[in-house]
C-alpha positions in Angstrom: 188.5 96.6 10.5 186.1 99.3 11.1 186.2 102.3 13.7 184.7 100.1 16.7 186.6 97.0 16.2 189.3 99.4 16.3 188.6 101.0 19.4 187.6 97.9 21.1 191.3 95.9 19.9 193.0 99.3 21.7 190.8 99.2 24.9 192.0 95.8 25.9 191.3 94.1 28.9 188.4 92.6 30.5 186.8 95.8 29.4 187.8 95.1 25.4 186.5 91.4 26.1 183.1 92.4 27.1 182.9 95.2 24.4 183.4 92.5 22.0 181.2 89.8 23.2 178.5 92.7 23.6 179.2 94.3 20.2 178.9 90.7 18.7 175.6 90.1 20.0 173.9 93.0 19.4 175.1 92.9 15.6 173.6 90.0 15.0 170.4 92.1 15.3 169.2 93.1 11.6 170.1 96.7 10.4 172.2 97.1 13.5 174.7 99.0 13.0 177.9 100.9 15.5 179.5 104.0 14.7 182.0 105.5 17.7 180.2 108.7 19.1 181.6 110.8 22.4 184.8 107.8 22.2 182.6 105.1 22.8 180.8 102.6 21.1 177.3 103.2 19.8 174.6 101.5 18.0 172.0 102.7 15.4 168.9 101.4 13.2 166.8 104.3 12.9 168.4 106.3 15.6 170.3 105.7 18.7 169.3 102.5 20.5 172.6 101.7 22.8 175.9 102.3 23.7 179.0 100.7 25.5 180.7 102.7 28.0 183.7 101.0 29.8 185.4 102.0 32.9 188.7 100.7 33.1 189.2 98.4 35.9 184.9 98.9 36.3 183.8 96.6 33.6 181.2 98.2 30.8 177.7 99.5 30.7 175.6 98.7 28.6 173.2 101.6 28.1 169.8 101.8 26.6 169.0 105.8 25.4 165.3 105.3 25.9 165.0 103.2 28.6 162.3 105.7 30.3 160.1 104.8 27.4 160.5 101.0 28.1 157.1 99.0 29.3 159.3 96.1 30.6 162.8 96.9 31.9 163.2 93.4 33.3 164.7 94.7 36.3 168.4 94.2 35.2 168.3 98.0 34.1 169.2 101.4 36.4 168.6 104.6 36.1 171.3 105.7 38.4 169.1 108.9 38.7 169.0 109.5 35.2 166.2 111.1 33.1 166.5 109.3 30.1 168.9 106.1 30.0 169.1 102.7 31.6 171.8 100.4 31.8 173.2 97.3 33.4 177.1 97.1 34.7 179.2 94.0 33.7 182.0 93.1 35.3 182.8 89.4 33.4 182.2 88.2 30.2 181.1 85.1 31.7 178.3 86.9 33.5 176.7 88.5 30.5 172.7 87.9 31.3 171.9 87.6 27.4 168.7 86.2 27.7 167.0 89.0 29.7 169.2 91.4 27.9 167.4 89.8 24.5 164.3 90.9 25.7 165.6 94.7 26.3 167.3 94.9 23.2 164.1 93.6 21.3 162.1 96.2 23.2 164.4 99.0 22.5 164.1 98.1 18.2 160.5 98.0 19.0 160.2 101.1 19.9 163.1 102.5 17.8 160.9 100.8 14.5 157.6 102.2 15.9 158.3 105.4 17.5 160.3 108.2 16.3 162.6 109.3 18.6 162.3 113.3 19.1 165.9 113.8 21.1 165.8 114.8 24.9 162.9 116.1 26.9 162.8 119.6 27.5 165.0 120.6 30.7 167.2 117.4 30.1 170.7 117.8 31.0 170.1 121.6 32.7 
């Protein structure tokens, strides 16, 4: 059992649940890979492409580090005021939107694959 499967069996709860069914998807992606980072659940191809961050009782975002750069956020995706990452709240394992999520994830590789990623804008997180 590896570092996230760890973390994800001691979170428990809806939260765990979700984590799981989320991790499990997006590892079926090729050269995916998850490595915990800041106590959560992240995962990697070239760089960063997403993380999991649960809230206890909250459910877990899904977030996407360069959603900014996305053409096509599908809608399901909020900033929440933020300058560089999008993600989408779920609540229920049984409410997980894959299919629009597919498209997201598929757009974030893209641009992982296509586009180096060069860290932060300038003035991010001052």
């Amino acid at each position: 059992m590896n570092e996230v499967d760890l973390y994800i069996e001691e979170y428990g709860g809806t939260e765990g649940l979700i984590m799981r069914s989320l991790t499990e998807w997006i590892l079926t992606y090729p050269q995916m890979t998850a490595k915990l980072r800041y106590s959560i659940p992240f995962f990697y191809r070239k760089s960063w492409v997403c993380y999991l961050n649960p809230k206890r009782g909250k459910g877990v975002e899904l977030v996407f580090l360069r959603a900014k750069e996305f053409e096509n956020m599908d809608g399901i995706l909020d900033s929440k005021g933020r300058k560089m990452v999008a993600g989408i709240r779920i609540m229920d394992t049984q409410k997980i939107p894959f299919e629009k999520l597919d498209l997201v994830l598929q757009e974030a590789i893209q641009l992982d694959e296509n586009i180096p990623y060069k860290g932060p804008p300038k003035g991010y997180g001052s």
